[in-house]
C-alpha positions in Angstrom: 66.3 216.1 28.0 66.0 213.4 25.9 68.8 212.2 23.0 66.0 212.1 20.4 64.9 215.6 21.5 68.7 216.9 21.3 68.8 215.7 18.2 65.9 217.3 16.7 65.9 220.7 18.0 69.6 220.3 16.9 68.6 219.5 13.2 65.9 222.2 13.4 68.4 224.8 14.1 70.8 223.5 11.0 68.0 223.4 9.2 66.8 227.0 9.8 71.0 228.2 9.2 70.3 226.2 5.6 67.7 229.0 5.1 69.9 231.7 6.6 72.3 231.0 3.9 69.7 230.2 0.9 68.0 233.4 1.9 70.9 235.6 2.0 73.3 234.5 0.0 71.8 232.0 -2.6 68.8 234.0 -3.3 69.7 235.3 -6.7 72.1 232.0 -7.2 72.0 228.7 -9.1 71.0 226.9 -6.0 68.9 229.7 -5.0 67.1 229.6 -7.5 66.4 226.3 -8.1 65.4 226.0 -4.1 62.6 228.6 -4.5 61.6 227.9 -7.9 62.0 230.9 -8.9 63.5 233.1 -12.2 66.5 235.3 -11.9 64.3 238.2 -12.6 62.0 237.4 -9.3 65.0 236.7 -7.5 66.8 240.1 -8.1 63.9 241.9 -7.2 62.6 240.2 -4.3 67.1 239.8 -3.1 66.5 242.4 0.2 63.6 240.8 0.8 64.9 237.6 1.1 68.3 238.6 3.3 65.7 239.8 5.7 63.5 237.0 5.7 67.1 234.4 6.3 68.0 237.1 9.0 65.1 235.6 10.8 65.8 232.3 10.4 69.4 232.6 11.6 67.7 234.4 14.9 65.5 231.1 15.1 68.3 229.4 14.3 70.3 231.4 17.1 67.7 230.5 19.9 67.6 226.7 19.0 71.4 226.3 19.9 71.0 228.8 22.8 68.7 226.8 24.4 70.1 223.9 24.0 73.7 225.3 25.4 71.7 226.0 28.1 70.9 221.7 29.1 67.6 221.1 31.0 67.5 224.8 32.2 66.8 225.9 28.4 63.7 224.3 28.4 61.8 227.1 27.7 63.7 228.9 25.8 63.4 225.9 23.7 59.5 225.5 23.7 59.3 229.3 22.8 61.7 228.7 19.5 60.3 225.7 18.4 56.7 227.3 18.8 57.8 230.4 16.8 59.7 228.0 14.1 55.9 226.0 14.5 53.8 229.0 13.8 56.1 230.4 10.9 56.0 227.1 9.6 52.6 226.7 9.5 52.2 230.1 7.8 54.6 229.6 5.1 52.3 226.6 4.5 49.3 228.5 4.6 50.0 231.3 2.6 53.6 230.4 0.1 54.3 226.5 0.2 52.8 223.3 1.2 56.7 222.3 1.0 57.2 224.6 4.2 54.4 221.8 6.1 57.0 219.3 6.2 60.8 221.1 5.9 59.6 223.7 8.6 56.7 223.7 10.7 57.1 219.3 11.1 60.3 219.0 13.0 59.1 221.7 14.8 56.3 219.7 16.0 58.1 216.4 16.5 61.2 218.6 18.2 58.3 220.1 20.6 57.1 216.5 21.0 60.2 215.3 21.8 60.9 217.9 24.7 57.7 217.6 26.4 58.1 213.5 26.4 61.5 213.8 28.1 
């Protein structure tokens, strides 16, 4: 595997532990809530909403850094992760945030890129 594609899928999973974090412990926070946009009132009722949804993105997360622990032989383990960090990506955009296009469902596609080049 490529350096570039190390690299990516690396910064995808650090990206998707960001979100983790955000999601679960910054929801109803300062930082929180300037990330989402979003007023303290939203915030507190949506908070166990939110742990659940960064609970997802550490198990994203989780599989990016498997696979890549794994070398060469976590290729697909790889592919699948990206794919599902593609797809959720490209829903978030669809259906929440244009934002989501580019923090989420792009590296995605350039990680995915990336793999199948080297």
């Amino acid at each position: 595997m490529s350096t570039a594609a190390t690299v990516v899928i690396a910064l995808v999973a650090i990206i998707h532990v960001y979100f983790l974090v955000l999601e679960m412990f910054l929801w109803d926070k300062p930082a929180g809530l300037r990330a989402f946009g979003q007023t303290q009132q939203a915030a507190t009722a949506t908070k166990v909403l939110a742990a659940n949804q960064g609970l997802y993105n550490g198990f994203l997360a989780a599989g990016l850094f498997w696979g890549l622990s794994m070398g060469s032989a976590g290729f697909s383990v790889k592919v699948f992760f990206l794919v599902c960090v593609l797809i959720a990506g490209l829903y978030g955009a669809a259906t929440a945030s244009k934002k989501i296009l580019y923090a989420q469902a792009l590296p995605a596609a350039v990680g995915l890129v990336l793999l199948w080049l080297s």
